[in-house]
N, CA, C and O atoms as CSV, one atom per row, in Angstrom:
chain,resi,resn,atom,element,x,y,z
A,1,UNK,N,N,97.175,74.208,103.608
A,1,UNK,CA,C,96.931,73.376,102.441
A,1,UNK,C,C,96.653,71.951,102.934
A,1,UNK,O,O,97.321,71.288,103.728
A,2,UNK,N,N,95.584,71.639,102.325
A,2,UNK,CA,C,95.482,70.198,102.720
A,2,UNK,C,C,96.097,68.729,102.237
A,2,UNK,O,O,96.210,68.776,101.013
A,3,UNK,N,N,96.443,67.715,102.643
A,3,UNK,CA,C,96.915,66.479,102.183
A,3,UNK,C,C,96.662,66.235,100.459
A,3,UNK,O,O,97.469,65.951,99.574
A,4,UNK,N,N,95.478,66.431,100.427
A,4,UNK,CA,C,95.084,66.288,98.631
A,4,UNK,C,C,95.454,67.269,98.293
A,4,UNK,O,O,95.992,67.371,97.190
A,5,UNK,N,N,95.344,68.020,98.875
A,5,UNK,CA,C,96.068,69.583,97.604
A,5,UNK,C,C,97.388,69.656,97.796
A,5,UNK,O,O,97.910,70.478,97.043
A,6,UNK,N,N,98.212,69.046,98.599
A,6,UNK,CA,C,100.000,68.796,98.651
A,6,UNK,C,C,99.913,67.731,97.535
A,6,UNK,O,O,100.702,67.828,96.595
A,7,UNK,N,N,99.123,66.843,97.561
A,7,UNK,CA,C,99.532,65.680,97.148
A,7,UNK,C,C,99.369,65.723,95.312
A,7,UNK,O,O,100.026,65.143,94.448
A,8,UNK,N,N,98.114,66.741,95.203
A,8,UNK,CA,C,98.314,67.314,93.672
A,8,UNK,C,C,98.817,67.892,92.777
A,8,UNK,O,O,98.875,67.711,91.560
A,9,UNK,N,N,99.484,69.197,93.998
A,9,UNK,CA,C,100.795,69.884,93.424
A,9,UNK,C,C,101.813,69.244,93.289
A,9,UNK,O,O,102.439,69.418,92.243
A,10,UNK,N,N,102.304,68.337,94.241
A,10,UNK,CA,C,103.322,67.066,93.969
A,10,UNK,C,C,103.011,66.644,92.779
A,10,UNK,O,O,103.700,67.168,91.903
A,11,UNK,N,N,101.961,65.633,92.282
A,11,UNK,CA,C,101.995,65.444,90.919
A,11,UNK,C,C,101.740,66.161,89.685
A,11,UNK,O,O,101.903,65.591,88.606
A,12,UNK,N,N,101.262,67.643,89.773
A,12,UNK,CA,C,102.138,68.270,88.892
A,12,UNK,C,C,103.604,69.173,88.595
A,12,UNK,O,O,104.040,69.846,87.661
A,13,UNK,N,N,104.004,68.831,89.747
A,13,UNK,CA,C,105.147,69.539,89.764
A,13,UNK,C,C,106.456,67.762,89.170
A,13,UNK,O,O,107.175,67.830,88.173
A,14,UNK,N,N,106.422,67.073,89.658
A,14,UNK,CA,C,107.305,65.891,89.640
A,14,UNK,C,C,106.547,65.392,87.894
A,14,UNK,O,O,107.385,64.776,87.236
A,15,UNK,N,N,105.113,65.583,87.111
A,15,UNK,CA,C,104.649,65.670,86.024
A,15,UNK,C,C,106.004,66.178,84.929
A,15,UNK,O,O,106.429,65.475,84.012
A,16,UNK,N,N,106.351,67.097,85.172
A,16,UNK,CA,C,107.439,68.175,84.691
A,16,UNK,C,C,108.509,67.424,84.667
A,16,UNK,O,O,109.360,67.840,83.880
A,17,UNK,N,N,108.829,66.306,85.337
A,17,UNK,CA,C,110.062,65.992,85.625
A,17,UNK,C,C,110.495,65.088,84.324
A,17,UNK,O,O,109.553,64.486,83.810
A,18,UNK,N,N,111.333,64.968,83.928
A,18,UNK,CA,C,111.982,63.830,82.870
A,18,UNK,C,C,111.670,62.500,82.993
A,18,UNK,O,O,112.315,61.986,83.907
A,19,UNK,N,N,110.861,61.671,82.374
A,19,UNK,CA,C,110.582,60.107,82.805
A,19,UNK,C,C,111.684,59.343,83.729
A,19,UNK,O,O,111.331,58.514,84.567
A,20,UNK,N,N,112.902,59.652,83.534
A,20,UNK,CA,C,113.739,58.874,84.823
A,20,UNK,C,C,113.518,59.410,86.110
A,20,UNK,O,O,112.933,58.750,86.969
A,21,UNK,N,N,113.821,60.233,86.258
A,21,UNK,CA,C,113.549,61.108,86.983
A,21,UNK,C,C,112.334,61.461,88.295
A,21,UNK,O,O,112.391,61.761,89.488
A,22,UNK,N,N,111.375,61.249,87.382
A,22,UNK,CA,C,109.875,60.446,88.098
A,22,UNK,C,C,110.258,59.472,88.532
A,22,UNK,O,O,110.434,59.407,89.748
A,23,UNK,N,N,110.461,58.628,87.903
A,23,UNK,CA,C,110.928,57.420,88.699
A,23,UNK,C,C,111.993,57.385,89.769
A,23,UNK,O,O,111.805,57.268,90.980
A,24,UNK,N,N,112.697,57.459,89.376
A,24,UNK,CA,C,113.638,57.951,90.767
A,24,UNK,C,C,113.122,58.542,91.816
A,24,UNK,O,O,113.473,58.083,92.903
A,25,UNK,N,N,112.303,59.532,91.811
A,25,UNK,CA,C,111.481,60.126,92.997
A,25,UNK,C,C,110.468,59.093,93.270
A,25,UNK,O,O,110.184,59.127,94.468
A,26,UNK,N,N,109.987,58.431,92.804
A,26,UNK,CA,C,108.466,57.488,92.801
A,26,UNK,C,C,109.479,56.185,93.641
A,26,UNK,O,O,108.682,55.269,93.846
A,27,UNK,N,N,110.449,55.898,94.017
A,27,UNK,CA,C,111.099,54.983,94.183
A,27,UNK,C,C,111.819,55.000,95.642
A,27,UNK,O,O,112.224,54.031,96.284
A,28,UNK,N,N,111.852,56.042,95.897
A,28,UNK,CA,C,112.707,56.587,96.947
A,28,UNK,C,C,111.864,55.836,98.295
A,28,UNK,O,O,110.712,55.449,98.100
A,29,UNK,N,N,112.388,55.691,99.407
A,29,UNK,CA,C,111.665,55.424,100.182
A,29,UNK,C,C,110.314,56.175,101.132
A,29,UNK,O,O,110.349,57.389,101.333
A,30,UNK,N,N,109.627,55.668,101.452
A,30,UNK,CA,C,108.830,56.070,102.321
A,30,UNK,C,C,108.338,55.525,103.574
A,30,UNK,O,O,108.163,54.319,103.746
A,31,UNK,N,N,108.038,56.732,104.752
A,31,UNK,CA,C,108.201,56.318,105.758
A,31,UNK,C,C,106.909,55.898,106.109
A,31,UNK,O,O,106.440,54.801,106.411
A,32,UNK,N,N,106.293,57.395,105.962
A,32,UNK,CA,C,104.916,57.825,105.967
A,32,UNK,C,C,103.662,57.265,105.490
A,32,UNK,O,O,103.149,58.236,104.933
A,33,UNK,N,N,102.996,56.461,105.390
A,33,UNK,CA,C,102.277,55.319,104.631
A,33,UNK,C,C,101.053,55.190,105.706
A,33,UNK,O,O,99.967,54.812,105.265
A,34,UNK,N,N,101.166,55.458,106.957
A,34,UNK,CA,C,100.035,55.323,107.936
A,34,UNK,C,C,99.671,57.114,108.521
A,34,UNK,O,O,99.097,57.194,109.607
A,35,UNK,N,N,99.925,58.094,107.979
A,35,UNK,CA,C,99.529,59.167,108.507
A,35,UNK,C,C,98.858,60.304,107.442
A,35,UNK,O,O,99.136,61.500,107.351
A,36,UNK,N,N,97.893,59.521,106.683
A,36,UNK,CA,C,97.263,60.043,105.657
A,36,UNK,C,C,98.061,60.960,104.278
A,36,UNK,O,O,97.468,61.277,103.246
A,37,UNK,N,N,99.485,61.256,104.576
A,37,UNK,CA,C,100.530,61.345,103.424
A,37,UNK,C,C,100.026,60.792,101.937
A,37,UNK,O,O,100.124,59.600,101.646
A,38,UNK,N,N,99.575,61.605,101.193
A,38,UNK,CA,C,100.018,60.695,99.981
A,38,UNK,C,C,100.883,60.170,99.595
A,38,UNK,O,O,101.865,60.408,100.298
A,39,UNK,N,N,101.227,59.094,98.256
A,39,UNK,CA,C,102.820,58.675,98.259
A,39,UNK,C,C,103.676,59.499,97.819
A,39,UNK,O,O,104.845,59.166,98.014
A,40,UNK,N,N,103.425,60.898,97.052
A,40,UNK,CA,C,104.650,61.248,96.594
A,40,UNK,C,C,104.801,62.256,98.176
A,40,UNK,O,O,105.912,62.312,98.703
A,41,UNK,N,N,103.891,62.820,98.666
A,41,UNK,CA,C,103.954,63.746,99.635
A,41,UNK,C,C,104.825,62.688,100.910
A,41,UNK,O,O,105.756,63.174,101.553
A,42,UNK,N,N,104.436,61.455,101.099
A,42,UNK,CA,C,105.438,60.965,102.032
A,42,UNK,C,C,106.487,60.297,101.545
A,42,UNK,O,O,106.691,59.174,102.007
A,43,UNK,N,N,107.332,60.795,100.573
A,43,UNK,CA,C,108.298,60.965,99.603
A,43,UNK,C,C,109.176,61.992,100.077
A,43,UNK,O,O,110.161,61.930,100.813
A,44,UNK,N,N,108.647,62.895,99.535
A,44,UNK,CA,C,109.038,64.021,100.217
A,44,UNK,C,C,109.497,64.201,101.539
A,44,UNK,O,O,110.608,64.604,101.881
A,45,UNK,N,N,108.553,63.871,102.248
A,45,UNK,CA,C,108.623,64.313,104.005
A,45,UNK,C,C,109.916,63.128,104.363
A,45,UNK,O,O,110.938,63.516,104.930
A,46,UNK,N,N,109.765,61.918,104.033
A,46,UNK,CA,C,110.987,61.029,104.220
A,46,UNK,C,C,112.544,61.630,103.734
A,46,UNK,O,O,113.544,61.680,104.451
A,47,UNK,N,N,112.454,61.967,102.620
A,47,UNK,CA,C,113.529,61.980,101.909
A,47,UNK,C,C,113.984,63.713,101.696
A,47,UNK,O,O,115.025,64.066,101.142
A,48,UNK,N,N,113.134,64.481,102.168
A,48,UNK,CA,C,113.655,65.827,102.255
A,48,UNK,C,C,114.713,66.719,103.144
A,48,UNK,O,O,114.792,66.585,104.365
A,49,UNK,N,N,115.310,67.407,102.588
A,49,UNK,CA,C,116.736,68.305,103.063
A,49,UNK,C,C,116.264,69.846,103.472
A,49,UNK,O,O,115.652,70.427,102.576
A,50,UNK,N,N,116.449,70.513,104.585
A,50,UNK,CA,C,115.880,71.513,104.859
A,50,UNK,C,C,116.650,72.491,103.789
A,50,UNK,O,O,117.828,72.275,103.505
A,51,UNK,N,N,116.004,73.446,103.281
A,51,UNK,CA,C,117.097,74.382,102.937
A,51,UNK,C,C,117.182,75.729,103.925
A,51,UNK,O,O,116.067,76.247,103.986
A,52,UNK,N,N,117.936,76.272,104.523
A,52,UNK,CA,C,117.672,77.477,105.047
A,52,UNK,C,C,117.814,78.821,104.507
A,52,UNK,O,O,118.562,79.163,103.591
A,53,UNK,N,N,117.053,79.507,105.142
A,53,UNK,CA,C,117.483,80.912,104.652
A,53,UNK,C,C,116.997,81.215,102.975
A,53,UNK,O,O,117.328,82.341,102.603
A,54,UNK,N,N,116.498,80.641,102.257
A,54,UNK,CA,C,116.264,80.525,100.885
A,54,UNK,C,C,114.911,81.341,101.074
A,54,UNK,O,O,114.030,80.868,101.791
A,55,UNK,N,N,114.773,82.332,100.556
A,55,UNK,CA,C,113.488,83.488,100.326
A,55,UNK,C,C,113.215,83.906,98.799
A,55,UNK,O,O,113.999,84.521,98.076
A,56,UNK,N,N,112.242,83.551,98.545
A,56,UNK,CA,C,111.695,83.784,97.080
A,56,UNK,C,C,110.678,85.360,96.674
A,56,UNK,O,O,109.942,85.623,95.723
A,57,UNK,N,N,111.140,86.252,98.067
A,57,UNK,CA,C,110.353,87.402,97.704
A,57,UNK,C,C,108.941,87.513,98.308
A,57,UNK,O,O,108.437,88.623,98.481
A,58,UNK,N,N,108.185,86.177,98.689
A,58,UNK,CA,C,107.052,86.553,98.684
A,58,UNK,C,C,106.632,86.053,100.077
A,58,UNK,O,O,105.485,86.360,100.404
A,59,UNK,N,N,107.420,85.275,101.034
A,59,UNK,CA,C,106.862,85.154,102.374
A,59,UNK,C,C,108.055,84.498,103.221
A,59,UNK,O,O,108.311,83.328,102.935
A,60,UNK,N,N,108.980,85.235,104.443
A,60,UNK,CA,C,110.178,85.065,104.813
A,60,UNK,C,C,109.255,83.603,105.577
A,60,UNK,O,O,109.980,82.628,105.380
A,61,UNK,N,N,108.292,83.269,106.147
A,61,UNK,CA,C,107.706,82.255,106.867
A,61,UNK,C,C,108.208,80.567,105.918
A,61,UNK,O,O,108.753,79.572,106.396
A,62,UNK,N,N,107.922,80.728,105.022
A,62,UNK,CA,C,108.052,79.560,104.115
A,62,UNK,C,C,109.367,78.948,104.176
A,62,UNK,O,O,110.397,79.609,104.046
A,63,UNK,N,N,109.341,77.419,104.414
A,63,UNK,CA,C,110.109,76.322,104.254
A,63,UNK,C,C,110.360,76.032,102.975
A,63,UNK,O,O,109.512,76.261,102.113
A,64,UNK,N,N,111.882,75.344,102.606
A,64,UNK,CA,C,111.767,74.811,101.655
A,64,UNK,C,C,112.907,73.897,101.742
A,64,UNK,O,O,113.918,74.169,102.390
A,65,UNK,N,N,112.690,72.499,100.896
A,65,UNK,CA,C,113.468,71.475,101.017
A,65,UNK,C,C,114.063,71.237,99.718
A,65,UNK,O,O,113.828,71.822,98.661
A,66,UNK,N,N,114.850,70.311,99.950
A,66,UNK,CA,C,115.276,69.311,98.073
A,66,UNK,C,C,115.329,68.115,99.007
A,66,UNK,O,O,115.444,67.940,100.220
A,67,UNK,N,N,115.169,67.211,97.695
A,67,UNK,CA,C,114.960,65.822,97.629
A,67,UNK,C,C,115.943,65.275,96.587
A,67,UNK,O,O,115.640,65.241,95.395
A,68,UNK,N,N,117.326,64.775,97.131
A,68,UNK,CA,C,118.238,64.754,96.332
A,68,UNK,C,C,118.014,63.516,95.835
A,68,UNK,O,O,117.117,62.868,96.374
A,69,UNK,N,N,118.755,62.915,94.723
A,69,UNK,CA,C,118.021,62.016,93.892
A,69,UNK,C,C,119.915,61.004,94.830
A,69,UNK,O,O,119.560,60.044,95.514
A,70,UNK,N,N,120.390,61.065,94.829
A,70,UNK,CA,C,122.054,60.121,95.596
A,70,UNK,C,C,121.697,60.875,96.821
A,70,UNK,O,O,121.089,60.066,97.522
A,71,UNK,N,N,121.752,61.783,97.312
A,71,UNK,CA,C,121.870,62.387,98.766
A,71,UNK,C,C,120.570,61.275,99.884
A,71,UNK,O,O,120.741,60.969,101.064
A,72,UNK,N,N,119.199,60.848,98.874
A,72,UNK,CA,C,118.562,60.510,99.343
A,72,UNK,C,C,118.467,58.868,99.475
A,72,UNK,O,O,117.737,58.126,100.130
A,73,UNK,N,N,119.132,58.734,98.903
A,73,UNK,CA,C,119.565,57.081,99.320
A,73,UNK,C,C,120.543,56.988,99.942
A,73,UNK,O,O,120.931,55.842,99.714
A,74,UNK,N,N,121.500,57.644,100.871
A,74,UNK,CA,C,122.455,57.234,101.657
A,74,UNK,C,C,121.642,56.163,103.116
A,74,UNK,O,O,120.482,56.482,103.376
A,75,UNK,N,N,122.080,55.341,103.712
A,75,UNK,CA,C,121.913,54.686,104.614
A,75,UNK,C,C,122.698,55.210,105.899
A,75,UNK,O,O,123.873,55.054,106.229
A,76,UNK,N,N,121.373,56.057,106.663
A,76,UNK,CA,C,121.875,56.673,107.861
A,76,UNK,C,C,122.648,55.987,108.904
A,76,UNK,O,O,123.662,56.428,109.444
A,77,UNK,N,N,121.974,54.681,109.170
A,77,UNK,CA,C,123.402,54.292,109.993
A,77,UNK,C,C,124.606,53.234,109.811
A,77,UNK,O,O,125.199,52.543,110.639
A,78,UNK,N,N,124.777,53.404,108.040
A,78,UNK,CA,C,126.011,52.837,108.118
A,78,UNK,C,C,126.801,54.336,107.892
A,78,UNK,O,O,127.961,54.341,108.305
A,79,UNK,N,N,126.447,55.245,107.458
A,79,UNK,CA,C,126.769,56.946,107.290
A,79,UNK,C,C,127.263,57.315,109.134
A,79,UNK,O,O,128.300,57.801,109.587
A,80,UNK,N,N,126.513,57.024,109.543
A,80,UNK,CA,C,126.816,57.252,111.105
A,80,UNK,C,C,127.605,56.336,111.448
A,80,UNK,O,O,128.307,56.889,112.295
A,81,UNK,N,N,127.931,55.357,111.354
A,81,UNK,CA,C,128.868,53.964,112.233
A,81,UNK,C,C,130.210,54.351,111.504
A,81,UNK,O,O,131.236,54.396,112.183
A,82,UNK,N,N,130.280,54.763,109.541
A,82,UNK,CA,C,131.564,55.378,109.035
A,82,UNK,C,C,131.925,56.500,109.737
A,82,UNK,O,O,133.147,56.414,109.856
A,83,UNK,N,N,131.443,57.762,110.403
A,83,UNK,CA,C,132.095,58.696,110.920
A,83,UNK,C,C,132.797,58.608,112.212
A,83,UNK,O,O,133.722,59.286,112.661
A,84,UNK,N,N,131.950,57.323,112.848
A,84,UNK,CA,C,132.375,57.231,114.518
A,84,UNK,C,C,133.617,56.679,114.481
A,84,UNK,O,O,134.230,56.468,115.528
């Protein structure tokens, strides 16, 4: 799939979402801004959680993430400097 066709299904899939909600995702950071990413697609790729093992029946190959709306604003290294 290509960059524009990630980047279209992104906006109809996040379309669906509740007006806060959009926003909250539209807000999140991004890393991705110089590697042809669209913005919600380098949204995603920044702010995504692997899920494992999650199979929907139709192809064991397929990835899939969440993009937690609090999980994704934690600040990795004050998260890392609290555990040490």
């Amino acid at each position: 799939m290509s960059l524009l066709q990630i980047e279209r299904t992104l906006e109809l899939a996040i379309g669906r979402l509740p007006p806060e909600s959009q926003v909250d995702y539209k807000t999140l950071r991004n890393v991705r801004t110089d590697d042809g990413s669209g913005p919600l697609y380098g949204v995603m790729m920044t702010n995504s959680y692997g899920i494992n093992k999650l199979y929907d029946g139709s192809d064991k190959d397929k990835n899939y993430g969440a993009v937690c709306k609090i999980g994704s604003r934690i600040n990795h290294r004050y998260l890392a400097s609290f555990i040490s």
